[in-house]
N, C-alpha and C positions, 0 to 999 in steps of 0.2 A: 534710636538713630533715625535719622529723616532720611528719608529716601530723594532726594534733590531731584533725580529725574522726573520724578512725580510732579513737582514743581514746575521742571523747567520745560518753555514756551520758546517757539521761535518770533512771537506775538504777543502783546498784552492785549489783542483785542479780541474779544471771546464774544462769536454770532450769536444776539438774542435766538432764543428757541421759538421757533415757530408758532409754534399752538400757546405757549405764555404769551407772545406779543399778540393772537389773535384773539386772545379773550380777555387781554387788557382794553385792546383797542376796541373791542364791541362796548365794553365798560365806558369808555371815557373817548372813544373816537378822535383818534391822533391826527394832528394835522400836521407834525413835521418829526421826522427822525434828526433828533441835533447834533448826533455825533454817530455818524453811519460812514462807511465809505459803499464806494460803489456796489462791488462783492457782495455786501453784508446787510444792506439796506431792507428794513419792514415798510417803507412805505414811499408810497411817489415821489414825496416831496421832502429832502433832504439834504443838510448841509453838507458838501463838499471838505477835504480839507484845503483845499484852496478857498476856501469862503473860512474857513478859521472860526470854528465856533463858539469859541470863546471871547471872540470881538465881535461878532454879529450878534446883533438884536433877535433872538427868537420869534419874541408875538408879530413883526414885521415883515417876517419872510412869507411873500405869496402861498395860500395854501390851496389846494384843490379844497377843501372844506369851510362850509361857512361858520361862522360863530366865531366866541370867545378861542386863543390860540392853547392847545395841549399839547404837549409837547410828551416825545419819547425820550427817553434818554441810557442807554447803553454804553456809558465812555470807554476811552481806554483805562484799562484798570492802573495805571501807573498814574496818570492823570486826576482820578478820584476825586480828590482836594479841590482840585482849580474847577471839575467841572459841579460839584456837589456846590462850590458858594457859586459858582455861576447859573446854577440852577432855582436857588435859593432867592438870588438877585431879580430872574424873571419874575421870582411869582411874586416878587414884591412890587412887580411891573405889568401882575394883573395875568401872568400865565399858571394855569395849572401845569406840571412838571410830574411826572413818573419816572423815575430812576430805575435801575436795575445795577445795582451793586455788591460788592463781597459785603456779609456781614464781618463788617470788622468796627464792635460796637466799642472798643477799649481806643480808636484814633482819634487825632484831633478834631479831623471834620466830622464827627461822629458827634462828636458832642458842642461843635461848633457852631453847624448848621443843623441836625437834627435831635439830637437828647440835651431836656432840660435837667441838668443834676439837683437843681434847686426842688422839682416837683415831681423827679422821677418821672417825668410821663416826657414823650415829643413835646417838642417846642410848639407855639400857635402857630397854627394853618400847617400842620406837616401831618404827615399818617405812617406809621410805618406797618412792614406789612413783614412779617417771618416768612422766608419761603419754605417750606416742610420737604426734606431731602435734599439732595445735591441734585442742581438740573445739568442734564446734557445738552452743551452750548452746540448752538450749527447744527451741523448734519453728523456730528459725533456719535462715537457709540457709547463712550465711558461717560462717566460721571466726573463732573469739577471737583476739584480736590480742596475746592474751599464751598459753603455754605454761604446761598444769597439772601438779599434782602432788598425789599420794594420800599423806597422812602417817594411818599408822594407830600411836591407843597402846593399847596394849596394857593390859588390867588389872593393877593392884598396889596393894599397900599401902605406902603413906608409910610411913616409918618414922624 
């Protein structure tokens, strides 16, 4: 039997955990959170939903950091889909991209924008990263009732 309460969220949006985003970001030094709201934001400089992140340009948005644009990305989990090819789409526009998503390697975006079935391995310029245990999202005490996964794409250009 499923325990549904286990499941159910008055939110699909679950606060990156603290100490993952700060030793991501020592790794790869973030210069915008693309899908943060205010509450829930790991860094300065963050899209709004009223700035719609899925039609805004990422590597464009002013960043307090110089360089190349890296991007965070925590979506809402129902969203997944739209924000995993818009993620996909950046790096093909020259952004690196670190995701933080449910490992749910049996969906479409799963194998859309990141698993190549052809060669068993990630697709070019992506990384995927297992995350070992369930993390506690936010300021939580429990544990997610689903198992994460770090898909990072890499930058390149379409061709």
């Amino acid at each position: 039997m499923i325990d549904h309460a286990l499941f159910a969220r008055a939110s699909d949006e679950w606060s990156t955990p603290r100490d993952l985003y700060a030793s991501l970001d020592a790794e790869f030094g973030f210069s915008l959170d693309a899908a943060a709201t205010t509450e829930n934001t790991c860094s300065r400089t963050f899209l709004t939903r009223a700035e719609n992140a899925l039609l805004s340009r990422w590597g464009l948005v002013p960043s307090h950091r110089a360089g190349p644009p890296v991007i965070w990305l925590n979506p809402p989990y129902s969203k997944v889909r739209l924000f995993i090819a818009k993620a996909a789409a950046e790096a093909a526009l020259g952004c690196t991209v670190v995701c933080l998503v449910p490992s749910r390697t049996d969906t479409r975006w799963f194998h859309d924008h990141v698993w190549d079935v052809t060669t068993h391995a990630p697709r070019p310029h992506v990384e995927v990263r297992f995350v070992r245990g369930r993390l506690k999202f936010g300021d939580g005490t429990g544990s997610a009732p689903f198992p994460s996964l770090l898909v990072i794409f890499r930058p390149h250009r379409a061709g």
